[in-house]
C-alpha positions in Angstrom: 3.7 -18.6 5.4 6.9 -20.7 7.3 8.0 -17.5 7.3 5.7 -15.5 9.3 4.9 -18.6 11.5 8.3 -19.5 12.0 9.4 -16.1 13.1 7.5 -13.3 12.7 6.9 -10.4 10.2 10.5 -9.7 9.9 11.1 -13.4 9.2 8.4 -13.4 6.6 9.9 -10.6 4.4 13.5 -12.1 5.0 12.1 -15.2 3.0 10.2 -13.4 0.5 13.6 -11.1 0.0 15.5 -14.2 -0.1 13.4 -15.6 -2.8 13.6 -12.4 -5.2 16.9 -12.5 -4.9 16.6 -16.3 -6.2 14.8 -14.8 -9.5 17.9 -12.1 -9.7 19.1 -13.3 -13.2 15.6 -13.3 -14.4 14.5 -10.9 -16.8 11.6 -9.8 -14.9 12.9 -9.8 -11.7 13.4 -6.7 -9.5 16.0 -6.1 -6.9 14.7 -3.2 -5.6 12.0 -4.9 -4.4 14.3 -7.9 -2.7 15.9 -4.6 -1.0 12.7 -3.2 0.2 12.2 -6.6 1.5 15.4 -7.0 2.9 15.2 -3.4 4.7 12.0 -4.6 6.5 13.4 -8.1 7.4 16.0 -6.0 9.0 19.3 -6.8 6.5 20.5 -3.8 5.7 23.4 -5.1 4.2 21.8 -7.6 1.8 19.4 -4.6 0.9 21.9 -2.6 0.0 23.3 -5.6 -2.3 20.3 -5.7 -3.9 20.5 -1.8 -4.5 23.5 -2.8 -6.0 22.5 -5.5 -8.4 19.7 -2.9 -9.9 22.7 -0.5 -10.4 24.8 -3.2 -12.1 21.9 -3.5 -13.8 20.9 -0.2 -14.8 17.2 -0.7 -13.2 15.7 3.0 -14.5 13.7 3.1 -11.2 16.8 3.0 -9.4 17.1 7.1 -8.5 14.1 6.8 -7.0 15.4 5.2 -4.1 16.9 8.4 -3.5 13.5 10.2 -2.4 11.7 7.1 -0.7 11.1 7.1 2.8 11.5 3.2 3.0 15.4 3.5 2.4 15.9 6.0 5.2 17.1 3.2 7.1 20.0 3.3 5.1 20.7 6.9 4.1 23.6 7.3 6.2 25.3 4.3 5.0 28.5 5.3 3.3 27.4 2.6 0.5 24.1 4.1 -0.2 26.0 7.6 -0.5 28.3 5.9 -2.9 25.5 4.5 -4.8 23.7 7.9 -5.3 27.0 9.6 -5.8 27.6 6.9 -9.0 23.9 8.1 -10.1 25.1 11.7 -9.8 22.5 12.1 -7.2 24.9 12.6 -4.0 23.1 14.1 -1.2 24.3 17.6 -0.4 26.6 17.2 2.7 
């Protein structure tokens, strides 16, 4: 709620990123949804952190990300490349 009345939408899912992030090292926790959450609050570079934790982490919904329209935002990011290139699912060029 500070969120959204301190600042908006984008402000709102920047906080609720911020606290699934928080839960990272928690079993149950899911990075690609602080990344979705990041990508809407703007932060593209702390979404594609978070992409990167469920890698490290070998999240099995991960090559999903490949196909959804949500991470278009950052489907021309060389990191994002990388990271689909790594899941032998490189985008042909």
């Amino acid at each position: 709620d500070r969120g959204y009345e301190g600042g908006g939408y984008r402000e709102a899912m920047q906080e609720a990123a911020q606290v699934l992030a928080g839960r990272s090292g928690l079993p149950n926790a899911d990075p690609i949804d602080a990344a979705v959450d990041y990508l809407a609050a703007g932060d593209t570079g702390r979404a594609l952190e978070s992409l990167e934790q469920a890698y490290q982490r070998h999240d099995p919904n991960l090559p999903y990300v490949a196909a959804m329209p949500m991470f278009d935002a950052v489907r021309g990011d060389q990191r994002f490349r990388d990271l689909l290139r790594r899941m032998g699912l490189a985008e042909s060029e």
